[in-house]
N, C-alpha and C positions, 0 to 999 in steps of 0.2 A: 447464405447469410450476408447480409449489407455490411458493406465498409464500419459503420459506428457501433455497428453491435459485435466485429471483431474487434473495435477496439477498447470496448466496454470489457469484452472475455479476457484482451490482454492486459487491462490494465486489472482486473479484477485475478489475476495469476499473479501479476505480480505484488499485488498487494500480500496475497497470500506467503510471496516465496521471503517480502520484506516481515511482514510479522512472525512467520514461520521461524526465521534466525534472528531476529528480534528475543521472542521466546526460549530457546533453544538456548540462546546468550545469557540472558537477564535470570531463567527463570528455571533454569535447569532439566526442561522437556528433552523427550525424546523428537528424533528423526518421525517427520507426521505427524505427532501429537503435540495439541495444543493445552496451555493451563487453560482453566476454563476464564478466567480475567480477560485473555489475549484468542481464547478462541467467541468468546463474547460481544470482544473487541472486532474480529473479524467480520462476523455478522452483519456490525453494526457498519460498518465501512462498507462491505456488498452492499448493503440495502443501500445506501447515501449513494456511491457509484451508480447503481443502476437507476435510482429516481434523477439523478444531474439533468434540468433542465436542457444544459448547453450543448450543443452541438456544432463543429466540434469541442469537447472538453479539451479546455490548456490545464497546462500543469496547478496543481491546486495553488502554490505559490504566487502563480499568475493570475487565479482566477476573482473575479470582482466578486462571487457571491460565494459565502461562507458555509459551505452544508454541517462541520462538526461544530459542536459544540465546544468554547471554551476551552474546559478541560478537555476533550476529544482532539481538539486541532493540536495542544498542546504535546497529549500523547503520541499521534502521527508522526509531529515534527522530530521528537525523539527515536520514535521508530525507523524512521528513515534516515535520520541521520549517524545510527548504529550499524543498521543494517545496510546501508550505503557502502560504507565507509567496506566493511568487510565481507562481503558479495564484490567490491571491485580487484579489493587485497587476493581475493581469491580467485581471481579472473574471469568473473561473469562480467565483462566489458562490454554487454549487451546491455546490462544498465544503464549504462554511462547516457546513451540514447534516449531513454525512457527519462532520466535524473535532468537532463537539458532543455529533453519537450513534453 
């Protein structure tokens, strides 16, 4: 497997592990299970990940060209900054890396 397509799987993991406890916070899911809202949402963020022109892909914060929508970039920026916030509290400090680049 190429270097961009590991980084596509990783970033595509960890999108999962941010709305996973995003969900799990917000919405009262179990461990793996997603509402269908936030597993909807997932989908919809693989697909936008895997089409990203850019290579390599910078952080979306960083990046010039806008893949969600509106309301979708909107939803993200919340997701992440919930799920940030408490995936670090809890010592997954391998975000931290991911959260900068």
């Amino acid at each position: 497997m190429d270097q961009s397509k590991q980084k596509q799987e990783k970033d595509i993991k960890v999108l999962n592990t941010f709305i996973g406890t995003y969900c799990r916070g917000k919405h009262g899911s179990s461990k793996g299970k997603l509402c269908p809202d936030c597993s909807e949402f997932l989908a919809y963020a693989e697909m936008k990940r895997r089409k990203c022109p850019l290579n390599p892909k910078p952080a979306c914060k960083h990046c010039p060209i806008h893949c969600y929508s509106k309301e979708r970039r909107s939803l993200i920026r919340e997701v992440m900054a919930y799920s940030g916030r408490r995936l670090m509290l809890r010592g997954r400090l391998d975000l931290i890396w991911h959260y900068f680049f």
